[in-house]
C-alpha positions in Angstrom: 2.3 0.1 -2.8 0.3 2.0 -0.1 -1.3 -0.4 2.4 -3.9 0.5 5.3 -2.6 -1.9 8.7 -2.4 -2.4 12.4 0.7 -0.7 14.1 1.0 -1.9 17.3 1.4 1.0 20.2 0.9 0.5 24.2 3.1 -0.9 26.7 3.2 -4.6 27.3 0.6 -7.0 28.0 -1.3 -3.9 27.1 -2.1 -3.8 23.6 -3.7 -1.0 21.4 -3.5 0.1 17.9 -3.6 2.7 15.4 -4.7 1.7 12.0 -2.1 3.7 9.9 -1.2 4.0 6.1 2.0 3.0 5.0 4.0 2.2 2.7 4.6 -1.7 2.0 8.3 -1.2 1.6 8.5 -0.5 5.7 8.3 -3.4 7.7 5.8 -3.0 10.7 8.3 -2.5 13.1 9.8 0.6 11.8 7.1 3.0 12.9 7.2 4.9 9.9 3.8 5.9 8.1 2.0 8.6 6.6 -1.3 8.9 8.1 -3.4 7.9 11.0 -6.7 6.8 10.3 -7.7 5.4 13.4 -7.3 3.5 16.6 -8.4 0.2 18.0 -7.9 -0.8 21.9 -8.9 -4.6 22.2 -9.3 -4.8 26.0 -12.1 -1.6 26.3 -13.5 -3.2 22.6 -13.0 0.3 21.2 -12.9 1.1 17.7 -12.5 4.5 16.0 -12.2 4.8 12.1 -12.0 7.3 9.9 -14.2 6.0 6.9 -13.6 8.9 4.6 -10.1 8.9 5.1 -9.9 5.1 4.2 -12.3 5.2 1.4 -10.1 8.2 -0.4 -6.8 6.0 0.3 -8.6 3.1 -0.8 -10.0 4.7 -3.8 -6.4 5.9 -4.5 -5.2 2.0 -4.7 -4.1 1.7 -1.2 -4.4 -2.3 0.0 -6.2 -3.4 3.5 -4.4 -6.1 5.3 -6.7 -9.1 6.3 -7.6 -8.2 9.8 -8.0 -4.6 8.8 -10.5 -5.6 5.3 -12.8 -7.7 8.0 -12.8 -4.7 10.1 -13.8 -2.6 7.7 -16.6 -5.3 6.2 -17.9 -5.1 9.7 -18.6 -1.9 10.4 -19.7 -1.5 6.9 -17.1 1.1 5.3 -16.5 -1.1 3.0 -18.9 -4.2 0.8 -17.8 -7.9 0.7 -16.9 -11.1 1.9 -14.2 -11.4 5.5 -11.4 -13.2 5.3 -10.0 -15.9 7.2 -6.8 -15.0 9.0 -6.1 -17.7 10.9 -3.5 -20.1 9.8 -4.5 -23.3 8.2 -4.8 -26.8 10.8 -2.3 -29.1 9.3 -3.9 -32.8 10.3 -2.3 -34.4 13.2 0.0 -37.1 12.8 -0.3 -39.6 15.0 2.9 -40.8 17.0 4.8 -44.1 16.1 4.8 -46.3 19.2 8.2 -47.0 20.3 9.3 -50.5 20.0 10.4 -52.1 22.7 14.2 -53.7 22.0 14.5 -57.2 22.9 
């Protein structure tokens, strides 16, 4: 299955992105895609999509990652609801006090 994602580029500590389409057979790390269809540079807040590109891919049954479908909602390539892509809070257990041996 084709999916449109975040590739990671830039040196460290100094992130940027290209939103790529790949394959969901290659993990993220192995750099390998098929097309570029944008770039995204968190620290100047600069975002450059191609919405045609995506839309085609999209309409071809390509999948958008979470992060990359509430991108999309915002800038309004696409219609619909974001998504929450942070992890769920698990409720905090509170500690046992240590007993004291006597």
């Amino acid at each position: 299955m084709l999916k449109i994602r975040l590739q990671r580029i830039g040196r460290k500590n100094d992130p940027s992105f290209r939103v790529v389409l790949t394959d969901s057979k290659h993990s993220t790390k192995s750099g390998k895609f098929l097309e570029i269809l944008g770039t995204y540079n968190p620290k100047a807040g600069e975002k450059k999509l191609d919405g045609d590109k995506i839309k085609y891919w999209m309409s071809k049954g390509a999948k958008c990652s979470d992060t990359m479908h509430n991108f999309l909602v915002h800038d309004k390539i696409i219609e619909g609801k974001k998504v929450n892509v942070l992890p769920k809070k698990k409720p905090t257990v509170k500690r046992k006090e240590l007993k004291v041996k006597k």
